[in-house]
C-alpha positions as CSV (number, residue, x, y, z in Angstrom):
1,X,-1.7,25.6,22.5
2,X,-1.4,21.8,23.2
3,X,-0.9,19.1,21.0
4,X,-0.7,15.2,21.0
5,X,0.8,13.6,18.6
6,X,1.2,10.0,18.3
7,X,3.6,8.1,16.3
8,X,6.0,10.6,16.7
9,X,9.0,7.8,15.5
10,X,7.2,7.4,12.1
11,X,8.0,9.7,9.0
12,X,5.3,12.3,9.6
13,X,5.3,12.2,13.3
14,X,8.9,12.8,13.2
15,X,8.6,16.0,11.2
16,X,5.6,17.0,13.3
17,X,7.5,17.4,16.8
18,X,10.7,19.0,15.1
19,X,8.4,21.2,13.7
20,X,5.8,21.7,16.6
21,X,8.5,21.6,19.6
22,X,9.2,25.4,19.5
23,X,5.4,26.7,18.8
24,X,3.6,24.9,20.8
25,X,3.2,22.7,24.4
26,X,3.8,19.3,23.0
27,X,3.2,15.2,23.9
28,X,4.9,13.4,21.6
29,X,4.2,9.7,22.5
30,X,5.4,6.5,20.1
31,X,3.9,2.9,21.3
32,X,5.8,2.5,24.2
33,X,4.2,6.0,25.7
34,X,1.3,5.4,24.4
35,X,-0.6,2.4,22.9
36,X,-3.2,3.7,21.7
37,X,-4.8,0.1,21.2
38,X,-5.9,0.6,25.0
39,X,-8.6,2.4,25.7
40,X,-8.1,3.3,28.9
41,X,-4.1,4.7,28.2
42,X,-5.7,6.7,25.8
43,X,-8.4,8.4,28.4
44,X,-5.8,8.7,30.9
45,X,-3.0,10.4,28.5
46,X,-5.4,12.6,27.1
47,X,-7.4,13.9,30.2
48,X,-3.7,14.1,31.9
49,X,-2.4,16.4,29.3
50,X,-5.9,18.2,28.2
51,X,-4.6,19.1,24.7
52,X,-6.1,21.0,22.4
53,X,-5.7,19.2,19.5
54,X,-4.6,15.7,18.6
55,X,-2.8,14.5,15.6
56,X,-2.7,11.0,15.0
57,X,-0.3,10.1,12.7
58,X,0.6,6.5,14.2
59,X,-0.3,3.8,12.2
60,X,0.0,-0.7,10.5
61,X,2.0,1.1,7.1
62,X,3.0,-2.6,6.5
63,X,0.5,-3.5,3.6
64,X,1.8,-6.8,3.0
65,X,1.8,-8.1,6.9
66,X,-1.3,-6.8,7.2
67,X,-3.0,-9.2,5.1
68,X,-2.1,-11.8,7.7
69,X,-2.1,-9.7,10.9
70,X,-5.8,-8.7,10.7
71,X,-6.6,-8.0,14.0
72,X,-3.1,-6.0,14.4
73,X,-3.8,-4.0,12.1
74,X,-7.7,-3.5,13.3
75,X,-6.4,-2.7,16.8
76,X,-4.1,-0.3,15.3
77,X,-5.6,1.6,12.0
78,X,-9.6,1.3,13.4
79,X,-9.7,1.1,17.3
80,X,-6.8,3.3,18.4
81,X,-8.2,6.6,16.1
82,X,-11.3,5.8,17.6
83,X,-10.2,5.8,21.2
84,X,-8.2,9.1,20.6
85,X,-11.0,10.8,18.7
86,X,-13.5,10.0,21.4
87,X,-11.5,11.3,24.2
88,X,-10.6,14.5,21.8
89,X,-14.4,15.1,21.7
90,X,-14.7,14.6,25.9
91,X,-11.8,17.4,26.0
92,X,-13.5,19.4,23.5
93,X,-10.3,19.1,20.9
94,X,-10.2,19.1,17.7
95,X,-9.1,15.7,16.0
96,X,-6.6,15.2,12.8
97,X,-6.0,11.6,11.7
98,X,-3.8,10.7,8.7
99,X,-5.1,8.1,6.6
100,X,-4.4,7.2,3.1
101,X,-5.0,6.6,-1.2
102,X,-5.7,2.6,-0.4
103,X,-9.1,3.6,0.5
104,X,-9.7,4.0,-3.3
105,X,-9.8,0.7,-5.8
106,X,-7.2,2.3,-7.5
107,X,-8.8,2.5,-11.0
108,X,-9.0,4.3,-14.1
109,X,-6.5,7.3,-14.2
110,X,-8.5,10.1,-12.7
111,X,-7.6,11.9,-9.7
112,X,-10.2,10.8,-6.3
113,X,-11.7,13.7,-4.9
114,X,-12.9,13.0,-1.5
115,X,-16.1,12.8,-2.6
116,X,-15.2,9.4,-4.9
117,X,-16.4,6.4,-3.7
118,X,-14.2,4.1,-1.4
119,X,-13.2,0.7,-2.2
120,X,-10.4,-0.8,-0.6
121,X,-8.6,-3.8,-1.5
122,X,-6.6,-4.8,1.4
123,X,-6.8,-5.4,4.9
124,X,-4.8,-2.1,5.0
125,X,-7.1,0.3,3.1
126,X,-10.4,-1.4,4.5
127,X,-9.0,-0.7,8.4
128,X,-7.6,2.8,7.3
129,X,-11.3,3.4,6.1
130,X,-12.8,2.2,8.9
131,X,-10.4,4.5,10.7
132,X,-11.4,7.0,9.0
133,X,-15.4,6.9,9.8
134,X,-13.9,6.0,13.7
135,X,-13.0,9.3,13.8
136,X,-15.9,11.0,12.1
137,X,-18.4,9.4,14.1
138,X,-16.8,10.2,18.1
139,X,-15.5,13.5,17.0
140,X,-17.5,16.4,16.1
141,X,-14.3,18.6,15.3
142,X,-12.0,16.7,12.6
143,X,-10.3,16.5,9.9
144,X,-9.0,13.6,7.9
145,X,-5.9,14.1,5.9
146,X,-5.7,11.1,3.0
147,X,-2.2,10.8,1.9
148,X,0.1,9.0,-0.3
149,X,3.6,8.0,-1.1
150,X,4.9,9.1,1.7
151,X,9.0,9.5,1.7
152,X,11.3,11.8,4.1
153,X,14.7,11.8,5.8
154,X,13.5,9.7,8.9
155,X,12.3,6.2,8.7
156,X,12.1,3.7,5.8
157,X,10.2,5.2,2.3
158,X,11.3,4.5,-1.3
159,X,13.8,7.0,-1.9
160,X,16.1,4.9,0.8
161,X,15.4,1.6,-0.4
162,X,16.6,3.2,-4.4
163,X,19.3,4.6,-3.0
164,X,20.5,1.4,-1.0
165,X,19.4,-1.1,-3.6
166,X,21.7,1.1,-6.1
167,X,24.7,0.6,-4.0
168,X,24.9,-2.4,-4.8
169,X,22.9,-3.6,-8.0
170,X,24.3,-2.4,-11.9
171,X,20.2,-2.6,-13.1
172,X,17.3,-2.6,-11.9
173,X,13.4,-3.4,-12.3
174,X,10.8,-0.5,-11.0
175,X,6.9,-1.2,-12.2
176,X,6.0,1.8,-14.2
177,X,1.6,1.3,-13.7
178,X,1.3,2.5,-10.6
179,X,1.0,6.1,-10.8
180,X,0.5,8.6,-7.9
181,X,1.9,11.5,-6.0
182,X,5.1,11.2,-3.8
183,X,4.4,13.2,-0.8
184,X,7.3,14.8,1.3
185,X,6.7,13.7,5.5
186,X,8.0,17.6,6.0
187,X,4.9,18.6,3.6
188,X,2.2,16.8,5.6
189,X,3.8,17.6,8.6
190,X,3.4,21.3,8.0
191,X,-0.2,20.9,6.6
192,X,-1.5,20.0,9.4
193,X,0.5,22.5,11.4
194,X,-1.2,25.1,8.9
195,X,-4.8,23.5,9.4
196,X,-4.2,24.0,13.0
197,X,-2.8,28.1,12.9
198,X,-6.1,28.4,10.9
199,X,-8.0,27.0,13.6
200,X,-5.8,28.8,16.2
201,X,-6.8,32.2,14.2
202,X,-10.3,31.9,15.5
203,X,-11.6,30.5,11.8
204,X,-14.2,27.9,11.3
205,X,-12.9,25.2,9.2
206,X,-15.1,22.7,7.0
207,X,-14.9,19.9,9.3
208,X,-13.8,16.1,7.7
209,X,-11.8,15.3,4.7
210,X,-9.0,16.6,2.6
211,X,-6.5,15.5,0.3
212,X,-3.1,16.4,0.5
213,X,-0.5,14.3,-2.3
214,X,2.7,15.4,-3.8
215,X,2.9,16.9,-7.7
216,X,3.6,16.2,-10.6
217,X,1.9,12.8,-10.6
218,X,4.5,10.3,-11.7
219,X,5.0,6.3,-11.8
220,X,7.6,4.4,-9.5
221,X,9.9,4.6,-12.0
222,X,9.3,8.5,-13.1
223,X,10.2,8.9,-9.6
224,X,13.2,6.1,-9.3
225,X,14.7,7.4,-12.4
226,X,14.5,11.4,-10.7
227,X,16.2,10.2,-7.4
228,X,18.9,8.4,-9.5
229,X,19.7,11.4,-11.8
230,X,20.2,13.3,-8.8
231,X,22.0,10.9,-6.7
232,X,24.8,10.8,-9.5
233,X,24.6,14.5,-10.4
234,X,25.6,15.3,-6.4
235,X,27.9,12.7,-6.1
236,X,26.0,10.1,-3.5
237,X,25.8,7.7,-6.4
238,X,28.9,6.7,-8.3
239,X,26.9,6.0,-11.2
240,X,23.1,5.3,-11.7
241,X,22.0,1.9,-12.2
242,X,20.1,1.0,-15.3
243,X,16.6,0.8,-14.9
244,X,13.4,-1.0,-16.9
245,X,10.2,-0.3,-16.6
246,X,8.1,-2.8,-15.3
247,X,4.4,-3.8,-15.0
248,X,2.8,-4.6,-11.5
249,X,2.2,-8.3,-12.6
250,X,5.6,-8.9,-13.1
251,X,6.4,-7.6,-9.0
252,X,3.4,-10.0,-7.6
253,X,2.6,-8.4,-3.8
254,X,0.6,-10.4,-1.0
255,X,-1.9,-7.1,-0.7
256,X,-2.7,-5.2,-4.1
257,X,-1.2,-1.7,-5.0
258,X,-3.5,0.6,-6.4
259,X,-2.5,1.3,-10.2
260,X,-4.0,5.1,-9.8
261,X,-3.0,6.7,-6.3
262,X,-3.5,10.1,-7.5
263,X,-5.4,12.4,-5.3
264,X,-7.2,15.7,-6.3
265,X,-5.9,18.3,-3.9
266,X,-8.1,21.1,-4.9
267,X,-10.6,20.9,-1.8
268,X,-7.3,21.7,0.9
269,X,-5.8,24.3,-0.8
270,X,-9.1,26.1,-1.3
271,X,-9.8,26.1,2.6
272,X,-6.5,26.6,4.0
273,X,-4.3,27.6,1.2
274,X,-2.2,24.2,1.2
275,X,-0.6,23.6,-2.4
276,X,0.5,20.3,-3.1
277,X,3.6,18.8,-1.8
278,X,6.4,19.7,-4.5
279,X,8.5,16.2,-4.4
280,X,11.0,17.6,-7.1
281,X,12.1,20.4,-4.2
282,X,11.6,17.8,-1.8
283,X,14.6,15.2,-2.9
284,X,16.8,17.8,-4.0
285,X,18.8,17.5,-0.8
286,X,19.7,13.8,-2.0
287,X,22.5,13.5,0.5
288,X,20.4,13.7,3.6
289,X,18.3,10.2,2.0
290,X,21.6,8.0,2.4
């Protein structure tokens, strides 16, 4: 078995050739081995190695840049899953592509199935999207894993930022609209190594996409006010900082959160099996955030 894996310095890339570097005959390539903005890299790298399958999980995670760095974040989040997908269908492999809740409007407070109807509003969700039909259209074997929240032990995600900001402020302000499900970079990771054993297995997947989130749903500040608790309780905080609950208007952004970033995960785990990402298990281990 031989997989590609792009991004492998981000949070879920990480996970994904820790995890993948003993089962399998790996590439793991970040920008500078492969920018997979250029066409012809990708052709090359991928009809070099031949893999079997691809996972993309590179990615423009900066929402707020990428309201001014439009065509940065095209290159990256529309063209470069393109380019990989359409050489995975010349090798005959089978293409996974992480994309994302800003896809939604993010309204009301019912969880999208990935049959809901997409409406991003940022640069980032509308070139995720368009990543996301990239890949559907070049490659007849794929599947699109929409995520959210996404926190680990590698890279930058919320739980660091708490924990840093908490070092050194006595309060602080989290918005407590914005509701969704923090997802563990281990959990995706091995979701997608599960979705390809099941393909390994000989089995014939539903091809496109799934959602995969964290549970139980919570606000920013459900989930600041969890990783404080802890922090104290295992001695990596002196003390918690106080916290208020704040709404997103009060915490103005250049791009728009989505108030509801909760994602029905029913449709994955009746396929493969793949429960939601437990975030309370995840962040138990507090120390290895700092």
């Amino acid at each position: 078995m031989r997989v590609l894996i792009t991004g492998c310095n981000g949070q879920v890339g990480h996970c994904l050739t820790e995890r993948l570097k003993n089962k399998a005959d790996i590439l793991a390539v970040d920008y500078e081995g492969l920018d997979i903005t250029d066409q012809h890299a990708v052709i090359k790298t991928v009809y070099d190695f031949k893999p079997n399958y691809i996972i993309n999980a590179a990615a423009h995670t900066a929402v707020d840049r990428a309201e001014e760095e439009i065509e940065l974040s095209n290159s990256i989040n529309r063209d470069g899953p393109k380019y990989l997908a359409e050489a995975a269908q010349q090798v005959n492999a089978v293409m996974l592509h992480i994309s994302t809740d800003y896809v939604f409007d993010g309204e009301g407070d019912r969880p999208y199935s990935e049959t809901d109807k997409t409406a991003p509003q940022g640069v980032y969700g509308q070139t995720k999207l368009a990543g996301e039909s990239s890949v559907a259209q070049a490659c007849d074997k794929h599947i699109v894993l929409r995520t959210a929240w996404v926190f680990g032990e590698h890279g930058n995600n919320f739980v660091k930022t708490m924990l840093r900001l908490a070092q050194t402020r006595d309060e602080l302000s989290i918005v407590g609209d914005q509701f969704g499900g923090p997802t563990y970079a281990g959990d995706i990771a091995d979701a997608l190594i599960s979705i390809v054993e099941f393909i390994e297995k000989g089995r014939q997947p539903e091809w496109g996409i799934y959602h995969f989130s964290g549970m139980p749903y919570a606000s920013w500040y459900d989930f600041a006010a969890k990783i404080f608790q802890l922090a104290e309780a295992k001695g990596v905080l002196a003390k918690q900082p106080k916290i208020s609950s704040i709404p997103t208007s009060a915490y103005p952004t250049p791009a728009k959160r989505p108030a509801n970033s909760r994602l029905n995960c029913g449709k994955i785990e009746n396929q493969f099996g793949i429960k939601p990402s437990d975030w309370n298990a995840a962040i138990e281990n507090i120390q290895a955030y700092k």
